[in-house]
N, C-alpha and C positions, 0 to 999 in steps of 0.2 A: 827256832823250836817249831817241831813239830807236832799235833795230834795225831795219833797214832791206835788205832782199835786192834786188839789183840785177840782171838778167839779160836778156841779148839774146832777143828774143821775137821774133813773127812779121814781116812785111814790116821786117827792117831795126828795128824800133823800138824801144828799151829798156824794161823791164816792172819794175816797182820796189816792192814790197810789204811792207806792215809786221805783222809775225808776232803781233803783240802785241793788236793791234786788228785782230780779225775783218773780211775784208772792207776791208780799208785798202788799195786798190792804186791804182800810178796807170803811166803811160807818157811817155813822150817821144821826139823823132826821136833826140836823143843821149841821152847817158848824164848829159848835166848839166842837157838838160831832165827827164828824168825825175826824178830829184834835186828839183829847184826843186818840179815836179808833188806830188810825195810828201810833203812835208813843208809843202804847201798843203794837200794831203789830210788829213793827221796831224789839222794846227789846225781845221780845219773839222768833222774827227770826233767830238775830244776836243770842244769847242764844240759837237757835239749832243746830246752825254753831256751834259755839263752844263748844257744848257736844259731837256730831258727828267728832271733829277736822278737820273741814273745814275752811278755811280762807274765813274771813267776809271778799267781796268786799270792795274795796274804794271808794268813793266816791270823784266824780268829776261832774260837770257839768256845764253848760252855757245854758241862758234860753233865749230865744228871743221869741218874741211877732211878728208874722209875719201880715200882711194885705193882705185881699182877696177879 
């Protein structure tokens, strides 16, 4: 499992990024292509970690929702 940040971005499009893995982002027209996009991204990252024999980050995180 992954963390995953989902957010409406420019022209309409949804912008979906993963905190974990530098540089993992992806997009989509909706929010459920971006989804789908993202976690094509994720496998294909992790899978260059480990052709390269780099160790895939862990994953950890805590999400809070702050007020401003």
């Amino acid at each position: 499992m992954r963390e995953v940040i989902i957010y409406h971005g420019e022209d309409n499009y949804w912008i979906a990024e993963c905190p974990s893995l530098p540089g993992c982002i992806s997009q989509g027209k909706t929010k459920e292509a971006a989804i789908t996009n993202i976690k094509e991204a994720i496998h294909g990252y992790i899978a260059a970690l480990k052709d390269d024999g780099l160790e895939v980050p862990k994953e950890s995180f805590e999400t809070l929702i702050v007020a401003v």
